[in-house]
C-alpha positions in Angstrom: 11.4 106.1 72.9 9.2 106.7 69.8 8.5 110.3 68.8 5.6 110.9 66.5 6.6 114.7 65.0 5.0 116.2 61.7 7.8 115.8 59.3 7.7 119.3 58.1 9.1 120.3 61.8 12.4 118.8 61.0 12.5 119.7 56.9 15.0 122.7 57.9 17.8 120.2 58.4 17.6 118.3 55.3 20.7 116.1 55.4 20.1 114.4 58.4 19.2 110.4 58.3 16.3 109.0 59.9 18.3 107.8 62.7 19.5 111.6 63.9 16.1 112.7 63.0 14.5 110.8 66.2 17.3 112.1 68.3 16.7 115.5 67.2 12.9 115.5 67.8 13.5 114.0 71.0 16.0 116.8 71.9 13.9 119.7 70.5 11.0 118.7 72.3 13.1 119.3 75.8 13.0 122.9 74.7 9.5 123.4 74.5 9.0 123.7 78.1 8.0 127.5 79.0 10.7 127.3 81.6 13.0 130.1 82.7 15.1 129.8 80.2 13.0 131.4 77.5 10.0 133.4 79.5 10.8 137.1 80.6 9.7 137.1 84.4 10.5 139.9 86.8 13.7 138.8 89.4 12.8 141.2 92.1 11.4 144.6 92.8 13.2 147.5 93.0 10.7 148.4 96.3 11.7 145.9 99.2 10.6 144.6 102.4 10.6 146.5 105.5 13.2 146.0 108.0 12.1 142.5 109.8 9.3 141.8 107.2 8.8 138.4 105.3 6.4 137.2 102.7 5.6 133.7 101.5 4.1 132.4 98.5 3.2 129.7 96.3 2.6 129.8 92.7 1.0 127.7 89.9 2.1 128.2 86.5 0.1 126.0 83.7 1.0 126.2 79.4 0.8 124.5 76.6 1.6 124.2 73.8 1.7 122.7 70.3 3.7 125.0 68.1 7.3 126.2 68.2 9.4 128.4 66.6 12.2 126.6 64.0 14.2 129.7 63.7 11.8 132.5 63.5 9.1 130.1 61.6 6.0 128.9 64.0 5.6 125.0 63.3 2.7 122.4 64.5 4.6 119.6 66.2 1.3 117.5 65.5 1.1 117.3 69.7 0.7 119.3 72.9 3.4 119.4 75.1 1.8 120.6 78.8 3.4 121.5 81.6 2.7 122.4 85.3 5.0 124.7 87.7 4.7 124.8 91.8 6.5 127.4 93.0 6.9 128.4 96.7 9.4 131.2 97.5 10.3 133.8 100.8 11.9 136.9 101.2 12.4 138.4 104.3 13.3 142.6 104.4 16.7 143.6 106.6 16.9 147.7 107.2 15.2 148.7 105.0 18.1 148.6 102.2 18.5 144.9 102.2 16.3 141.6 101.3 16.9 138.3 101.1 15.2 135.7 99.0 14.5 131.8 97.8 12.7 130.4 95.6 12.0 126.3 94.2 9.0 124.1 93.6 8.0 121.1 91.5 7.2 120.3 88.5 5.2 118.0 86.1 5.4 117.8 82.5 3.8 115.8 79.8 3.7 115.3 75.7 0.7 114.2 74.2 2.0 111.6 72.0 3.9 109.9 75.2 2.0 108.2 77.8 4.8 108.6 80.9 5.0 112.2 82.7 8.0 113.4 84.1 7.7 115.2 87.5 10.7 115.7 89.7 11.9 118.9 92.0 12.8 121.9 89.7 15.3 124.4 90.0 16.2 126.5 93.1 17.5 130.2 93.2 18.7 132.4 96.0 19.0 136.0 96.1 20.3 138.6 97.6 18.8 142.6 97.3 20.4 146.2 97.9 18.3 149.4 97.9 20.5 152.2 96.3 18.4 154.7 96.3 14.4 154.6 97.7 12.1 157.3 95.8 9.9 158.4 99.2 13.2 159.5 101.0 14.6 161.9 98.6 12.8 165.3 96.5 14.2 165.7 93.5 11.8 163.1 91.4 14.1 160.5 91.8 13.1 156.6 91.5 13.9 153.6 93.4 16.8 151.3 92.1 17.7 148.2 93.6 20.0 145.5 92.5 19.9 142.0 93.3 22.2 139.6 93.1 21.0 135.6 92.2 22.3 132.1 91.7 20.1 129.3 90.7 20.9 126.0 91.2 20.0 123.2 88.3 17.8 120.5 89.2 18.5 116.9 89.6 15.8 116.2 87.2 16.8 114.6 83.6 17.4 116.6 80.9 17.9 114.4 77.7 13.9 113.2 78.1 11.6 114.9 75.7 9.4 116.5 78.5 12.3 117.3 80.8 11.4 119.7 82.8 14.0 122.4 82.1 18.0 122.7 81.0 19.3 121.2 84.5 22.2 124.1 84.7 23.4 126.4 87.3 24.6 130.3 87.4 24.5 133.5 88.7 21.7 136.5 87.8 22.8 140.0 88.1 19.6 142.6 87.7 19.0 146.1 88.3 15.4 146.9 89.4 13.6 150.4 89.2 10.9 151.4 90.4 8.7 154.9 90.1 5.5 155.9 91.6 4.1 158.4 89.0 0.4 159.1 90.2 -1.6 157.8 93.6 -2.9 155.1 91.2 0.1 154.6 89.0 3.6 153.4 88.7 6.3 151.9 86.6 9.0 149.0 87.0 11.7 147.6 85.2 13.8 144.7 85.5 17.0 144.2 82.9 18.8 141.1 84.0 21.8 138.9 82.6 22.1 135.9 83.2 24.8 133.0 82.8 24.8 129.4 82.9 26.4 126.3 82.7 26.1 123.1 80.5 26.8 125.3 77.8 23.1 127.0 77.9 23.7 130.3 76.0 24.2 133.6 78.4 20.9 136.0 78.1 19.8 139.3 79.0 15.8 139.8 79.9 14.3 142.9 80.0 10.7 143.6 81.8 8.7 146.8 81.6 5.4 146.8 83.5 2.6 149.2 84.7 0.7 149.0 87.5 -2.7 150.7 88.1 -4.6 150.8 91.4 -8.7 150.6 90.8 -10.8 153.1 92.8 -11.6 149.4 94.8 -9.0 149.3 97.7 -6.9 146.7 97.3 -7.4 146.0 93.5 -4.6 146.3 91.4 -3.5 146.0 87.6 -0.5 145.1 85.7 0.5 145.5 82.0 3.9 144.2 80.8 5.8 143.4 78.0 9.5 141.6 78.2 12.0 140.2 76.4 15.0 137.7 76.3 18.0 137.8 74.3 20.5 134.8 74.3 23.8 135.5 73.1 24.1 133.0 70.0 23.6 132.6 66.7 22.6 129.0 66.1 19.4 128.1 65.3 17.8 124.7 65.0 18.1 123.0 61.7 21.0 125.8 61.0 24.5 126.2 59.2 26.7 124.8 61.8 23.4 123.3 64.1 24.2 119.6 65.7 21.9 117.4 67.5 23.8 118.1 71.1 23.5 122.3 70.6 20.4 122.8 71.7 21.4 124.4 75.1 23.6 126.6 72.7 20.6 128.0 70.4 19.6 131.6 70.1 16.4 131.3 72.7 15.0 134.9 71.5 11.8 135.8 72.6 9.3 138.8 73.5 6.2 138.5 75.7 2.9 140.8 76.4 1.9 140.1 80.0 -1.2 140.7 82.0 -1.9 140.6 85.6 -4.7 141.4 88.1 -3.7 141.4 91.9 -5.9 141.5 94.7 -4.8 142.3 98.6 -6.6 141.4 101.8 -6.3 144.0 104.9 -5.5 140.7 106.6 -1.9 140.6 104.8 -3.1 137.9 102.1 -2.5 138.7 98.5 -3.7 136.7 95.7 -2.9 137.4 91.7 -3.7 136.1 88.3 -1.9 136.6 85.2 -1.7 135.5 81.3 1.7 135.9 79.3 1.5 135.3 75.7 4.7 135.0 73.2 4.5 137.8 70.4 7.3 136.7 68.8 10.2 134.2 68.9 13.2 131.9 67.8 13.7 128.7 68.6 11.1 129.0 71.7 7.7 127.4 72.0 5.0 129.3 70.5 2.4 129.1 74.0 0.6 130.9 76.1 1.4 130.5 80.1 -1.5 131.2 83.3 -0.2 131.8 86.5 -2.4 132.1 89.9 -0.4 133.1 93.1 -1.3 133.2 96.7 1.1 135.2 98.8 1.2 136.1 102.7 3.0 139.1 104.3 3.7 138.8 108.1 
């Protein structure tokens, strides 16, 4: 399959032939997709469902883009590389110190310069949540901290296409959640994760801070976040020791500003929209990701 890249994208490996060049555009474009692998998204909350309680959801998540990081330098591919996420996930609350969860979806991808799409079942990730400690039960100013315990499981999808819809591996996630409720109208989270993989996709910690204001209108809440991921390598595309089959194993650093509004129904119904933007990165697409979820409590 032909690959038309901007040559420049590629001038950080000189002494490559033209053959290994089309391999290695077609490989680095597989990393382009804002997947998990690279995008700092909350694993949990540190404040869980109530005993017997269970919420569903479905989310879309949309991006594009047409520039990517070559190490730590932002390069035009000279095409847009789009993709499409459906995610539909439950978690259902036991005692009020326990929650379970799973998550999986579909996907569609597509790069401008290639006509076919590739759409197939994504990956799939179960979880399991422990309250330590819950803010509202104790009185010395305490927060809530949770810690969940995940394991996704890779899709079946291909992964050697140059939209491929994400790395295809499998591992566990350990996080720890917390959770404070400063004001009436304001509160803070965090989520630090690490996470491990197979198929030789580098380990990676992820970090999320977010705030959350609640508008005088009931029901209407804001979010301001800012994340990060850190992989646990030092190779970088086009680098001293870089080969066409490392990709998994590149350092996937990246740091993200994130913006949400949410809105919730009396009926149980909660709907929310947000924007995450990458500030900075290496060897990660340079995009911008929308992301409009419906949830239902019951």
């Amino acid at each position: 399959m032909n690959v038309e890249v901007e040559e420049h994208s590629l001038c950080y490996w000189p002494y490559i032939n033209d053959k290994q060049k089309d391999k290695m555009s077609k490989k680095l474009l597989v990393m382009l997709l804002m997947g998990s692998s690279s995008m700092a998204y909350a694993e949990g909350s540190a404040w869980i469902l109530d005993d017997g309680a269970t919420s569903l959801g479905i989310s879309v998540i949309s991006g594009s883009s047409r520039d990517f990081f070559i190490g730590e330098t932002s390069t035009d591919l000279g095409g847009d590389l789009e993709g499409t996420f459906i995610w539909l996930d439950a978690s259902r609350g036991y005692e009020d110190i326990w929650a379970f969860d799973i998550r999986t979806g579909y996907a569609r991808t597509q790069f401008e310069t290639n006509p076919e799409e590739q759409s197939d079942i994504s990956d799939t990730s179960l979880g399991v949540t422990y309250q330590f400690l819950n803010e509202f039960e104790q009185d010395n100013g305490s927060p809530t901290i949770s810690g969940r315990l995940g394991y996704t499981i890779g899709g079946d999808y291909e992964t050697d296409l140059i939209d491929a819809i994400g790395d295809g591996a499998s591992g566990f996630d350990v996080s720890l959640l917390v959770g404070k409720n400063l004001a009436p109208s304001f509160s803070l989270s965090g989520d630090l994760t690490y996470r491990q993989r197979d198929n030789d996709v580098a380990d990676a910690v992820k970090f999320l801070l977010s705030g959350n204001y609640a508008a005088p209108l009931p029901g209407l809440s804001f979010q301001l976040g800012y994340g990060l991921v850190r992989t646990d390598s030092d190779i970088d595309i086009g680098g001293p020791g870089f080969g066409v089959e490392q990709f998994s194993q590149t350092d996937r650093d990246s740091d993200w500003l994130i913006t949400s509004a949410n809105y919730g129904f009396s009926n149980g119904i909660g709907i929310n929209f947000s924007l995450s933007t990458v500030l900075d990165g290496r060897n990660v697409a340079d995009t911008d990701i929308a992301t409009f979820s419906l949830s239902y409590s019951l």
